[in-house]
Biotite code that builds the C-alpha atoms (Angstrom):
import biotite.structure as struc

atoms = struc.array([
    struc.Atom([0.000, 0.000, 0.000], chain_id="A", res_id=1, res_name="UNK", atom_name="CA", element="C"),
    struc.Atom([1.536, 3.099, -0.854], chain_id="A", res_id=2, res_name="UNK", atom_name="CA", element="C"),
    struc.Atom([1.712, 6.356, 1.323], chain_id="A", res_id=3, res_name="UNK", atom_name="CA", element="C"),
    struc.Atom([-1.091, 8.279, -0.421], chain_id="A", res_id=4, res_name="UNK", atom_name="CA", element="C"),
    struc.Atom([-3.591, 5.277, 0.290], chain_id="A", res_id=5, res_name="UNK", atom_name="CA", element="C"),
    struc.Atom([-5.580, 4.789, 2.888], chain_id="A", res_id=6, res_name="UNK", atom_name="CA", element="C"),
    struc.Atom([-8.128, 1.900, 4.546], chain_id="A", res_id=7, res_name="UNK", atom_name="CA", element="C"),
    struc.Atom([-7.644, -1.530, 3.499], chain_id="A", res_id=8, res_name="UNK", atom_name="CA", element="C"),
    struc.Atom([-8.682, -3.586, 0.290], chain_id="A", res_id=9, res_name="UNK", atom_name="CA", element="C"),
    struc.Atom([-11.497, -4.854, 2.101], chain_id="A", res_id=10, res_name="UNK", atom_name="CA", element="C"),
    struc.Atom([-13.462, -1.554, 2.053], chain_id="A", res_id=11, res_name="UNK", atom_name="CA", element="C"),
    struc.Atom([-15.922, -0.635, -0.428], chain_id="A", res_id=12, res_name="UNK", atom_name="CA", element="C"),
    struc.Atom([-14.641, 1.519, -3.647], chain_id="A", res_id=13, res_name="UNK", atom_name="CA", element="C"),
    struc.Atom([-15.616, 4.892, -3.439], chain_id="A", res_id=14, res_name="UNK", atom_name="CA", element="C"),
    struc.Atom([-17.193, 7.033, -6.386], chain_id="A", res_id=15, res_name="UNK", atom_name="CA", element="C"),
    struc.Atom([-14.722, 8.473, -8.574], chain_id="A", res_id=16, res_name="UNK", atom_name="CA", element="C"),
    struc.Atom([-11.752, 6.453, -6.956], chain_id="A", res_id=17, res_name="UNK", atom_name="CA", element="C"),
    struc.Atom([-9.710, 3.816, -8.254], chain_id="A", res_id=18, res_name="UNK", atom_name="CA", element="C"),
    struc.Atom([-10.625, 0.200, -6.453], chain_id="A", res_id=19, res_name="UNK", atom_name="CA", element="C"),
    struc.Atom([-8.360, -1.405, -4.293], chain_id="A", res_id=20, res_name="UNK", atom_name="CA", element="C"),
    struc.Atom([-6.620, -4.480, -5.803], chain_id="A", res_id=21, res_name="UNK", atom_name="CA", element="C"),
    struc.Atom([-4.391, -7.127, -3.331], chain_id="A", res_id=22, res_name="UNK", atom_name="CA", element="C"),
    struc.Atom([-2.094, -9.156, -5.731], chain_id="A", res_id=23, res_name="UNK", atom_name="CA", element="C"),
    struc.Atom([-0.902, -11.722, -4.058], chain_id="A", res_id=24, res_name="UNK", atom_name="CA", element="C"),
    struc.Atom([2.532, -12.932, -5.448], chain_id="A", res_id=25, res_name="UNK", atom_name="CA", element="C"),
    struc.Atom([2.447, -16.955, -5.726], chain_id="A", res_id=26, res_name="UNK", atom_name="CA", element="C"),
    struc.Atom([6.409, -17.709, -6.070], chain_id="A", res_id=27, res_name="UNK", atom_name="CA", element="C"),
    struc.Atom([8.686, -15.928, -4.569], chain_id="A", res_id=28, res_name="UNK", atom_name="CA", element="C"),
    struc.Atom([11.152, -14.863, -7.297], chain_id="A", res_id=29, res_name="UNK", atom_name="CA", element="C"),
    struc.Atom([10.381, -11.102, -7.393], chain_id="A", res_id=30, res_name="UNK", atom_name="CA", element="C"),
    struc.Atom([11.949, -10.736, -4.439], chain_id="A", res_id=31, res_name="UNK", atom_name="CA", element="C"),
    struc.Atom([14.877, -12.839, -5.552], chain_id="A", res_id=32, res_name="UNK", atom_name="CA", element="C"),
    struc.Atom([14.770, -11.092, -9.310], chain_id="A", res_id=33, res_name="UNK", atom_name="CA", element="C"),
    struc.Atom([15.891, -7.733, -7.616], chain_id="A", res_id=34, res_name="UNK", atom_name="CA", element="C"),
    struc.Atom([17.282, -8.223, -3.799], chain_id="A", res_id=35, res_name="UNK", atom_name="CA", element="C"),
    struc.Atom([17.192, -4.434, -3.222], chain_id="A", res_id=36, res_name="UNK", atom_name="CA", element="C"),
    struc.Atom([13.626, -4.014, -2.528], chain_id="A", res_id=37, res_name="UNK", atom_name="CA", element="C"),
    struc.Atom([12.284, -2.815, 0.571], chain_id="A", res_id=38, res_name="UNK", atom_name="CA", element="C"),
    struc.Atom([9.823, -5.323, 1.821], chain_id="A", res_id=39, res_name="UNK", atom_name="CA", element="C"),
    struc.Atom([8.190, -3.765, 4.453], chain_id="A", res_id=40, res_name="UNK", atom_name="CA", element="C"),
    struc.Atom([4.713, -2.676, 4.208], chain_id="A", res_id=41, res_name="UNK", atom_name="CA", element="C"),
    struc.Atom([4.003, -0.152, 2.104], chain_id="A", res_id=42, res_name="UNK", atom_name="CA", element="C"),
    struc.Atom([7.796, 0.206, 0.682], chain_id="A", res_id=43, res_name="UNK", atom_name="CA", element="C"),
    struc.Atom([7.067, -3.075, -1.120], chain_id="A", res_id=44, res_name="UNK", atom_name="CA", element="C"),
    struc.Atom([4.862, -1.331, -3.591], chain_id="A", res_id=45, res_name="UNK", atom_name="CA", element="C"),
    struc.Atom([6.271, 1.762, -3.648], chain_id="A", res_id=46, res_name="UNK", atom_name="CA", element="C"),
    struc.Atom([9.750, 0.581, -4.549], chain_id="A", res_id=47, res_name="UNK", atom_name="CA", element="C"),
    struc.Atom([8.408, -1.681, -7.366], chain_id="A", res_id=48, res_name="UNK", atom_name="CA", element="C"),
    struc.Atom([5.830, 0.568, -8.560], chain_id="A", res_id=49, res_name="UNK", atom_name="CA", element="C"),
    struc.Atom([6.113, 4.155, -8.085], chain_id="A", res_id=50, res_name="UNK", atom_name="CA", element="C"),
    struc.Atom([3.308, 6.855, -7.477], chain_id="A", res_id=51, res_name="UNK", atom_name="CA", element="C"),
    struc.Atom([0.243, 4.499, -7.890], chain_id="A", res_id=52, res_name="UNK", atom_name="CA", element="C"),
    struc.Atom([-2.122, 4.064, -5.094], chain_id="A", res_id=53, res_name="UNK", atom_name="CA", element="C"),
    struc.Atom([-4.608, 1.746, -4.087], chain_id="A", res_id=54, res_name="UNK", atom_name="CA", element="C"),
    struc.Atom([-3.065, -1.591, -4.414], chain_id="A", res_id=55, res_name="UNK", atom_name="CA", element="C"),
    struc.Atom([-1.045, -3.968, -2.305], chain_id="A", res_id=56, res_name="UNK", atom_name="CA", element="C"),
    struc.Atom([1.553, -6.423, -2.993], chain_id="A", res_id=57, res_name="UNK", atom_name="CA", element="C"),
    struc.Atom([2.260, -9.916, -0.854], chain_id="A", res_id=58, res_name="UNK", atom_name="CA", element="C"),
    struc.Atom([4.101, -13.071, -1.013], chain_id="A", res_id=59, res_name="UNK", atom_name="CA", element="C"),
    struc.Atom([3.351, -16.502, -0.379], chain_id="A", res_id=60, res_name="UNK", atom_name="CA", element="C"),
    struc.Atom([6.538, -18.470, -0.783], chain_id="A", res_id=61, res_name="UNK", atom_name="CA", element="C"),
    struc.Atom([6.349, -21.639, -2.790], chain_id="A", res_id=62, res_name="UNK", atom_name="CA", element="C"),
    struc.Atom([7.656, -23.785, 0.355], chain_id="A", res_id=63, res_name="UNK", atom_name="CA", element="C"),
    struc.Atom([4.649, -22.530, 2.140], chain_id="A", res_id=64, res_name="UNK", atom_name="CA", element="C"),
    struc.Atom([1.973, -23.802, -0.508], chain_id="A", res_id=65, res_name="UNK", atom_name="CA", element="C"),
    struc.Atom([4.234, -26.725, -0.280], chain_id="A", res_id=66, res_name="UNK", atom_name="CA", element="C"),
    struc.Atom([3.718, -27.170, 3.399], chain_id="A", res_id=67, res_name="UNK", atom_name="CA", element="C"),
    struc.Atom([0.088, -26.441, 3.303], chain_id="A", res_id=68, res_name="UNK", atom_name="CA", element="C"),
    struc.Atom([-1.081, -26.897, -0.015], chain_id="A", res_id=69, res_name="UNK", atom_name="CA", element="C"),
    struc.Atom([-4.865, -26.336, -0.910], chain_id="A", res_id=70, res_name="UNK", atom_name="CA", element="C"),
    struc.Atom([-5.759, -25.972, 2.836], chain_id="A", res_id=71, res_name="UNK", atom_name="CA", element="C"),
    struc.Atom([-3.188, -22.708, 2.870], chain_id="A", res_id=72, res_name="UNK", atom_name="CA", element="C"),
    struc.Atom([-5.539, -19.685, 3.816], chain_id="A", res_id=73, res_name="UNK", atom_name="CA", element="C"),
    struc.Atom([-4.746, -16.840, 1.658], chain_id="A", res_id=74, res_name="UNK", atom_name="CA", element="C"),
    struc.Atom([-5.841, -13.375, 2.854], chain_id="A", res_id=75, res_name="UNK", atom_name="CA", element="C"),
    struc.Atom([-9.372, -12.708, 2.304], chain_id="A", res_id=76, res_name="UNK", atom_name="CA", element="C"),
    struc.Atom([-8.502, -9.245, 1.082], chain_id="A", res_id=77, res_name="UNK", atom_name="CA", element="C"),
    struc.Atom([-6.764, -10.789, -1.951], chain_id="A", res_id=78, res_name="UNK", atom_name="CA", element="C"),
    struc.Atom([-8.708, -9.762, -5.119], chain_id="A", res_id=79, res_name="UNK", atom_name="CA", element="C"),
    struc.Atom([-5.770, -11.183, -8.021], chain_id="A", res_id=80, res_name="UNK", atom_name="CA", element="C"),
    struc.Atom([-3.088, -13.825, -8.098], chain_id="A", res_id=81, res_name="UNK", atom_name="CA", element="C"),
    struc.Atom([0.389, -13.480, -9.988], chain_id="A", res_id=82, res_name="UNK", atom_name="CA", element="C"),
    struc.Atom([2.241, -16.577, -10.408], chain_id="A", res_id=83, res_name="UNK", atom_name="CA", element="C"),
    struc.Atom([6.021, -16.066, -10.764], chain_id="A", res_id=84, res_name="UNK", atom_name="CA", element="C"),
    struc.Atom([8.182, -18.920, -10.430], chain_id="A", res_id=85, res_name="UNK", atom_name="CA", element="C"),
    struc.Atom([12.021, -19.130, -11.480], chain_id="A", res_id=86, res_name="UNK", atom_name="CA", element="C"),
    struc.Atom([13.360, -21.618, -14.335], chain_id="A", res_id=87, res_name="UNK", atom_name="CA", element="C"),
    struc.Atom([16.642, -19.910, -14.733], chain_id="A", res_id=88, res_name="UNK", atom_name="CA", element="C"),
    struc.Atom([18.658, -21.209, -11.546], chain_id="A", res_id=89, res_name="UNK", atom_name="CA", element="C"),
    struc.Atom([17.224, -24.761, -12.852], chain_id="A", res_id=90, res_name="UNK", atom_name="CA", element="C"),
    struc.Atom([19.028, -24.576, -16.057], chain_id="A", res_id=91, res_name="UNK", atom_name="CA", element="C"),
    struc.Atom([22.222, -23.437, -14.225], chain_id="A", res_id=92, res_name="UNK", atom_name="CA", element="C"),
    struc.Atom([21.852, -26.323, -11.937], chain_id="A", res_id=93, res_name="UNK", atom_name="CA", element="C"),
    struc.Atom([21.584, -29.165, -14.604], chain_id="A", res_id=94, res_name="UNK", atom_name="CA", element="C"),
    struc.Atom([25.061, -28.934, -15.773], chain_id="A", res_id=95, res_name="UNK", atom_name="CA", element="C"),
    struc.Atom([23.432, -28.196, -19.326], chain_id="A", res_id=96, res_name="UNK", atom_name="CA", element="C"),
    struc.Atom([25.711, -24.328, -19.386], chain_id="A", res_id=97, res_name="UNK", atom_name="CA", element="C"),
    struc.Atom([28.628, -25.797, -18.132], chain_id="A", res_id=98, res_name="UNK", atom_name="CA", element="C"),
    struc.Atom([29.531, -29.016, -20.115], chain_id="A", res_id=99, res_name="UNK", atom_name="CA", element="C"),
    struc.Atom([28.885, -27.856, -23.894], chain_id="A", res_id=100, res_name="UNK", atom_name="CA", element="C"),
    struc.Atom([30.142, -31.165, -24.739], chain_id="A", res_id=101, res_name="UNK", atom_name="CA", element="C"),
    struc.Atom([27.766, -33.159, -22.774], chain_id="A", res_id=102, res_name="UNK", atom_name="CA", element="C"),
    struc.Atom([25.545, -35.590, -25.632], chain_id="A", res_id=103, res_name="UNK", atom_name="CA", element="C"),
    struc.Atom([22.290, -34.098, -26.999], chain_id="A", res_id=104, res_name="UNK", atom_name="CA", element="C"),
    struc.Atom([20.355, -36.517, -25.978], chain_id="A", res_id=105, res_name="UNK", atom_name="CA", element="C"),
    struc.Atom([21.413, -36.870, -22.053], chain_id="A", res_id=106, res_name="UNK", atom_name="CA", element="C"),
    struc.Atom([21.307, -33.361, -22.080], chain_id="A", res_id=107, res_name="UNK", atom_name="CA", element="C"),
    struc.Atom([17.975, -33.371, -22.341], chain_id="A", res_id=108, res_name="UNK", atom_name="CA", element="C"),
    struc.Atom([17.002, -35.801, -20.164], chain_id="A", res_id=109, res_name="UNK", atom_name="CA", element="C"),
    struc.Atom([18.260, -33.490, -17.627], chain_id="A", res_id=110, res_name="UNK", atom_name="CA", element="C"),
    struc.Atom([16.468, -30.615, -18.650], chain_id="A", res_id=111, res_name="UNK", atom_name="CA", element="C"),
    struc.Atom([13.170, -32.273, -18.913], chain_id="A", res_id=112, res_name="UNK", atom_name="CA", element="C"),
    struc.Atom([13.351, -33.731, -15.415], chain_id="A", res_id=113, res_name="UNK", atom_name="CA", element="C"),
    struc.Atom([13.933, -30.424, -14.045], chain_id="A", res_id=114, res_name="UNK", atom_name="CA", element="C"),
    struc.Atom([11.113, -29.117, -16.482], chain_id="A", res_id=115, res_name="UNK", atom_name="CA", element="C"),
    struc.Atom([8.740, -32.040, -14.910], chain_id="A", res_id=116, res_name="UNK", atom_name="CA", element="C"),
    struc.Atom([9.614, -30.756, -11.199], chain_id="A", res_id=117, res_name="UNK", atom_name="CA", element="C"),
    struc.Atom([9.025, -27.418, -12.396], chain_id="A", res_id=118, res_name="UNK", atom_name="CA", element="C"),
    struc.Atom([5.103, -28.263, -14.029], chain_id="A", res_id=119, res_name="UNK", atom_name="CA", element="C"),
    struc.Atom([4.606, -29.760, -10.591], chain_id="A", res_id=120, res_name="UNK", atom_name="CA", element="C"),
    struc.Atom([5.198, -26.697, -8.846], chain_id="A", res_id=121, res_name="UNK", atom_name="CA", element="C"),
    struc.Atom([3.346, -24.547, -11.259], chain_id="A", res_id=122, res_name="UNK", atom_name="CA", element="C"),
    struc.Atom([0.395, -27.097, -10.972], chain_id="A", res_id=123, res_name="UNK", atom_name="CA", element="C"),
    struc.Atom([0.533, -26.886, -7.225], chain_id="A", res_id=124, res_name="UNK", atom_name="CA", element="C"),
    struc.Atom([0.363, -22.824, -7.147], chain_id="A", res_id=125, res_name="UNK", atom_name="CA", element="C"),
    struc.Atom([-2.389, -22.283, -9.922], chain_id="A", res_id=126, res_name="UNK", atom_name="CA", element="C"),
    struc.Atom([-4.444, -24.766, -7.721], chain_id="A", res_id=127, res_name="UNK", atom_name="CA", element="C"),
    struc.Atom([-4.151, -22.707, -4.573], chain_id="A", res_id=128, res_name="UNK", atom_name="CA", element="C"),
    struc.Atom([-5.294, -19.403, -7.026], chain_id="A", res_id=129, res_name="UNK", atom_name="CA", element="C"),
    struc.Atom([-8.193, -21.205, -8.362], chain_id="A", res_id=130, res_name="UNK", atom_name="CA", element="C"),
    struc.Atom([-9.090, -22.878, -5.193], chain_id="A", res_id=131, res_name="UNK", atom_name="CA", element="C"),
    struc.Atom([-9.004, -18.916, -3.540], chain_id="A", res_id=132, res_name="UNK", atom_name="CA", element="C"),
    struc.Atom([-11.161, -17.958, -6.705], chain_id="A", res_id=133, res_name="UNK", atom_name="CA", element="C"),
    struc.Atom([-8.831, -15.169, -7.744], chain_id="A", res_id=134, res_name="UNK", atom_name="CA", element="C"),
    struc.Atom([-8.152, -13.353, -10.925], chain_id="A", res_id=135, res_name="UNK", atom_name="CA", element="C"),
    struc.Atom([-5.234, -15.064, -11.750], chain_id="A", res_id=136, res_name="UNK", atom_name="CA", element="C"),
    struc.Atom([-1.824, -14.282, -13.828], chain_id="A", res_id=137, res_name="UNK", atom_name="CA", element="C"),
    struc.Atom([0.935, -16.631, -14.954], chain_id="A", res_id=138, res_name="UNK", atom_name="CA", element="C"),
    struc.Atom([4.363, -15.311, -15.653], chain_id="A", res_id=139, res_name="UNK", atom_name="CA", element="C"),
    struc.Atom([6.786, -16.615, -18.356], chain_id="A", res_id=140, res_name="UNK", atom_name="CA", element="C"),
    struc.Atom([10.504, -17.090, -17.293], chain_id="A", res_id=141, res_name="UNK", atom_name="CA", element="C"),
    struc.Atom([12.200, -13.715, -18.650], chain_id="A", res_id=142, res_name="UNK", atom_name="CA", element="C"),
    struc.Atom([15.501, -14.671, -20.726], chain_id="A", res_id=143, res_name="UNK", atom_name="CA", element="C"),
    struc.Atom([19.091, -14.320, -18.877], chain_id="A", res_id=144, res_name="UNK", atom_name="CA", element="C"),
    struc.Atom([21.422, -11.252, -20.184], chain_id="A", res_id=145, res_name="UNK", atom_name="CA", element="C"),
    struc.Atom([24.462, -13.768, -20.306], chain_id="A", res_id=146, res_name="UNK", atom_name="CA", element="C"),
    struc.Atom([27.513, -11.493, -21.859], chain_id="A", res_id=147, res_name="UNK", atom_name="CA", element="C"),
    struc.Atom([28.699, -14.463, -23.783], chain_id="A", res_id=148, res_name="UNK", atom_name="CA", element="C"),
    struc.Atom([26.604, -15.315, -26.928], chain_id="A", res_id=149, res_name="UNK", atom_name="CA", element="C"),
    struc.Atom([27.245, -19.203, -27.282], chain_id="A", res_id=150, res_name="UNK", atom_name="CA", element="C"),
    struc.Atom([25.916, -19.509, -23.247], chain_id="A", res_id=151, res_name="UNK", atom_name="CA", element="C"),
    struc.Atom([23.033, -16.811, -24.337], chain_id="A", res_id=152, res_name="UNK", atom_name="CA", element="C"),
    struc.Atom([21.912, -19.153, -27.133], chain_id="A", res_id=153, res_name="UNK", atom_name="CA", element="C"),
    struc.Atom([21.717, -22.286, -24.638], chain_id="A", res_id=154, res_name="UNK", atom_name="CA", element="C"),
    struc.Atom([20.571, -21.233, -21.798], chain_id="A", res_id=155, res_name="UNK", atom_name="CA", element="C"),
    struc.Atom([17.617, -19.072, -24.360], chain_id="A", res_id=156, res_name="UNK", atom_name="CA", element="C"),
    struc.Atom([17.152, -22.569, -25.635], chain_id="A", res_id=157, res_name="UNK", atom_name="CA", element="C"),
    struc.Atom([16.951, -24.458, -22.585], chain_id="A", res_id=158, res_name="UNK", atom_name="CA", element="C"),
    struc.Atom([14.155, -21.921, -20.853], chain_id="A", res_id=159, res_name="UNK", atom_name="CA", element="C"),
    struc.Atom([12.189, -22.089, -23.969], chain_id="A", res_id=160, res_name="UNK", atom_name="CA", element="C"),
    struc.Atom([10.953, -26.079, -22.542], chain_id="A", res_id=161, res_name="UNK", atom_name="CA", element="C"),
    struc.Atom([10.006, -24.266, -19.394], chain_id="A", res_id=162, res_name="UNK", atom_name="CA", element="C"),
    struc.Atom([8.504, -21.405, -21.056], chain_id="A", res_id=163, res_name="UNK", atom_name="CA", element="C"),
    struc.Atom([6.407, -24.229, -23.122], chain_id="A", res_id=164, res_name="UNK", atom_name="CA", element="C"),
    struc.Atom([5.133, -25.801, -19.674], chain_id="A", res_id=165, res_name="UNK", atom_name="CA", element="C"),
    struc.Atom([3.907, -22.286, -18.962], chain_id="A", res_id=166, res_name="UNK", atom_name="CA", element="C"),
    struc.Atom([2.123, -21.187, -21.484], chain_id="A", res_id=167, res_name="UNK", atom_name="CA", element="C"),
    struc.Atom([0.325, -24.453, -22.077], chain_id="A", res_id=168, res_name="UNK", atom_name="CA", element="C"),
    struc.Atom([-1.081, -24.513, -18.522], chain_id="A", res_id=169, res_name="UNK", atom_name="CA", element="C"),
    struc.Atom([-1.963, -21.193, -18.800], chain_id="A", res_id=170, res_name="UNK", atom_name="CA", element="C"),
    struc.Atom([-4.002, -22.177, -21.562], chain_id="A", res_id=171, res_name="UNK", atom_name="CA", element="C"),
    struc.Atom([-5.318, -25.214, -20.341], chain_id="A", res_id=172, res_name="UNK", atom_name="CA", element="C"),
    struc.Atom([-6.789, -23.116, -16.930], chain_id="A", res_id=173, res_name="UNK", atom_name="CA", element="C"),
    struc.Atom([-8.068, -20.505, -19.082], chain_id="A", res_id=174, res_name="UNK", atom_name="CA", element="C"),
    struc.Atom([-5.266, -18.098, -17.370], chain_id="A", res_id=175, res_name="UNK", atom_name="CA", element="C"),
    struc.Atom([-3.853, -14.528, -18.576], chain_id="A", res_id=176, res_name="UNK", atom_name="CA", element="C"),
    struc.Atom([-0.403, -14.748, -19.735], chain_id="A", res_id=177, res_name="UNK", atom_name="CA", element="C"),
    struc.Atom([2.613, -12.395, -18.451], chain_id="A", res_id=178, res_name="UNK", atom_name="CA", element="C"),
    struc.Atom([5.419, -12.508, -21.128], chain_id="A", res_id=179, res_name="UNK", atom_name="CA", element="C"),
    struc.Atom([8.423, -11.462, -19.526], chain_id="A", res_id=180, res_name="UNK", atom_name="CA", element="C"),
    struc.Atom([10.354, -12.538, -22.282], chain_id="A", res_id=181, res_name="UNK", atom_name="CA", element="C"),
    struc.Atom([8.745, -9.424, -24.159], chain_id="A", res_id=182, res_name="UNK", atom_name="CA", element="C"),
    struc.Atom([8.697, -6.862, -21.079], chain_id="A", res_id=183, res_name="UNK", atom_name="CA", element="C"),
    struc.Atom([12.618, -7.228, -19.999], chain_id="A", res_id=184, res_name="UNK", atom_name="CA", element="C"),
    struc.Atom([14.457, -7.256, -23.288], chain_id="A", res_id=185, res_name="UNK", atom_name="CA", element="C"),
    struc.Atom([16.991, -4.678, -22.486], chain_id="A", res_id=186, res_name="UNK", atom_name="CA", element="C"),
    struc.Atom([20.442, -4.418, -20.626], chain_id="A", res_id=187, res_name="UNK", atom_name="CA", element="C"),
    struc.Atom([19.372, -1.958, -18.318], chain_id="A", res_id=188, res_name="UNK", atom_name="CA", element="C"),
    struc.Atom([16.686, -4.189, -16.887], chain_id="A", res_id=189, res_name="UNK", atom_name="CA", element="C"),
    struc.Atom([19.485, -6.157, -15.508], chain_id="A", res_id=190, res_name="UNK", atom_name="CA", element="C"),
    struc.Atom([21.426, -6.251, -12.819], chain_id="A", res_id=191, res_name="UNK", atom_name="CA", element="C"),
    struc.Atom([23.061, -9.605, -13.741], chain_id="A", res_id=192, res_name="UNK", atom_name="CA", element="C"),
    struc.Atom([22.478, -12.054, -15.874], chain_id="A", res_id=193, res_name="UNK", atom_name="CA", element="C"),
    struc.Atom([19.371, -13.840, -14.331], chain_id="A", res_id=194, res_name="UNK", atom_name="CA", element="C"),
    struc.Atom([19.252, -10.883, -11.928], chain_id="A", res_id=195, res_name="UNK", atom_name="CA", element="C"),
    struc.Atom([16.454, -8.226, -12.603], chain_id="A", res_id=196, res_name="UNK", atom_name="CA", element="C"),
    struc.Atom([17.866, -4.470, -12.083], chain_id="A", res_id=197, res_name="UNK", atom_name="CA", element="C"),
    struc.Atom([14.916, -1.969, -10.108], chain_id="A", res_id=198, res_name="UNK", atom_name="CA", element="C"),
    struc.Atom([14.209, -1.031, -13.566], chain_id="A", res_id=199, res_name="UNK", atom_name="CA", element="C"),
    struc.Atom([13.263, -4.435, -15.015], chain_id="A", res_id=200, res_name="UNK", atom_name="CA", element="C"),
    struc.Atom([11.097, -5.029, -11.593], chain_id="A", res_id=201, res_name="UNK", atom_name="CA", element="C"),
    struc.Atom([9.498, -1.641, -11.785], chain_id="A", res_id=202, res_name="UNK", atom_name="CA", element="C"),
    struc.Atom([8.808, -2.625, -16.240], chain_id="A", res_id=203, res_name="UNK", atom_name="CA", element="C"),
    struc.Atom([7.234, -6.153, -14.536], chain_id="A", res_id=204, res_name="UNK", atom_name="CA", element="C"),
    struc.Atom([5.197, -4.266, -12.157], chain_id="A", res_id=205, res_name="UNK", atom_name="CA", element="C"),
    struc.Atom([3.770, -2.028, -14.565], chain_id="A", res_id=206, res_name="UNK", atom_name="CA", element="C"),
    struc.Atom([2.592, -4.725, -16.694], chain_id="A", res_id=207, res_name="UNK", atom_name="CA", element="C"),
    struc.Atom([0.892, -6.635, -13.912], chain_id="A", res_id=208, res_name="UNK", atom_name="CA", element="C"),
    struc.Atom([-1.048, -3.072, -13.430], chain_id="A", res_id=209, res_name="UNK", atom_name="CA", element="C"),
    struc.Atom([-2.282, -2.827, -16.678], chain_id="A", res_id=210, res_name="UNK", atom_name="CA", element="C"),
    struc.Atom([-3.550, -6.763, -16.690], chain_id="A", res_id=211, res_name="UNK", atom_name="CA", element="C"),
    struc.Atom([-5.577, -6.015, -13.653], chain_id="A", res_id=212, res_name="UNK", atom_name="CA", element="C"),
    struc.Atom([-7.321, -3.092, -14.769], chain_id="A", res_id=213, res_name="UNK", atom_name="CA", element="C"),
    struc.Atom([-7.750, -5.092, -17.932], chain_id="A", res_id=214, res_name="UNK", atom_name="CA", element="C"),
    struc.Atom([-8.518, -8.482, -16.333], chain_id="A", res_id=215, res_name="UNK", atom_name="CA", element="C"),
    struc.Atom([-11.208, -6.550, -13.947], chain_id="A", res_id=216, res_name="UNK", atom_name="CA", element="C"),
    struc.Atom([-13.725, -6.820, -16.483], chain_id="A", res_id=217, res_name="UNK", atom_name="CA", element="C"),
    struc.Atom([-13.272, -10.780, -16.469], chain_id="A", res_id=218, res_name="UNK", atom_name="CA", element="C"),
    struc.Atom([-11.662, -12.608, -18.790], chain_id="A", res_id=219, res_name="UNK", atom_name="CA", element="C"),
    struc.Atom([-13.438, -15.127, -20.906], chain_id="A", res_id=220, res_name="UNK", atom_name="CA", element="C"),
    struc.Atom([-9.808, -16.920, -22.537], chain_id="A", res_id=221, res_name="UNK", atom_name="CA", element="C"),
    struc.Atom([-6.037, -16.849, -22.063], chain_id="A", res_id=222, res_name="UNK", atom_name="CA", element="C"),
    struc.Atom([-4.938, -13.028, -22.797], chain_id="A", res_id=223, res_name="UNK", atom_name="CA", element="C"),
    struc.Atom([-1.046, -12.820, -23.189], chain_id="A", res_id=224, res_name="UNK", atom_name="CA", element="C"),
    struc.Atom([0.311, -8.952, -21.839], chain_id="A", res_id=225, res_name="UNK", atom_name="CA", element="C"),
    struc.Atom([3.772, -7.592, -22.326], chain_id="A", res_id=226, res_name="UNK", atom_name="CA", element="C"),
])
């Protein structure tokens, strides 16, 4: 909630003012994508989306849906659901960017296990937003800024199977689509190569807006938003 707010998203919209709107972040990985934010109250939305009012921003980690699953109690005030979830540190962890001459095929094998473990987590959170009956948003993976061109063009290739798991479940629940890949596609939204600068978290908040005043209205299919 930003400073020129006031009351809570529970309270009835007044005439002539903008309703309040509670996205709760499924998936922890904005706060990972840039580690300078201010998370306390209030801060939290100001620092990753300037000057707007009426809305609030919180997280429920994926370890906690994991601990709780559907029975997790999400706050009532909650009106939309944004789920973010990270594919890049999986790539870096199956060997795939390291060992270039690692065989196609075992390759992968690896990738697709850790794109299986990945589906399973996306499945888990898009059941807890459904189950909470919240307007609901899926994020792609945005694409690493990797310096070096040949590890660029792999590790690009790599998220593209995870990027595939997302938009097809997005699909299949009838869920708007956040293409990241589209919204950070400069240097300057970077702060390292899977790292998002304040500027690339501020472009990824800005989209989010625009879906919910868009997605108010009730959407009817999968919209994609960049």
């Amino acid at each position: 909630m930003s400073e020129s707010s006031s009351g809570n998203p529970s309270e009835p919209n007044q005439p002539g003012r903008e309703p309040w709107r509670h996205v709760v972040l499924l998936g922890d990985v904005l706060l990972d994508a840039y580690r300078g934010i201010d998370k306390s109250p209030g801060k939290f939305e100001d620092d990753v989306l300037p000057r707007t009012s009426n809305w609030k921003l919180s997280v429920v980690s994926f370890d906690q849906i994991k601990r709780e699953g559907l029975s997790l109690a999400l706050n009532p005030d909650a009106t939309h659901a944004m789920i973010f979830i990270e594919g890049n540190h999986a790539i870096e962890q199956s060997g795939l960017l390291e060992d270039t001459a690692d065989p196609s095929t075992r390759a992968l094998a690896h990738l697709s296990a850790a794109a299986d473990d990945f589906e399973h987590k996306l499945d888990r959170l898009i059941q807890v937003a459904q189950a909470a009956r919240l307007i609901t948003m899926v994020c792609t993976i945005f694409l690493p800024d990797y310096r070096d061109a040949a590890r660029q063009r792999i590790a690009c290739a790599a998220l593209a199977i995870f990027n595939d798991r997302i938009t097809r479940r997005a699909a299949q629940s009838r869920l708007a689509l956040i293409d990241l890949r589209l919204t950070c596609n400069e240097s300057e939204d970077y702060d390292k190569p899977t790292l998002l600068s304040k500027r690339g978290v501020q472009k990824v908040a800005g989209v989010i807006r625009y879906a919910m005043l868009e997605l108010d209205v009730g959407a009817r299919r999968t919209e994609v938003f960049f």
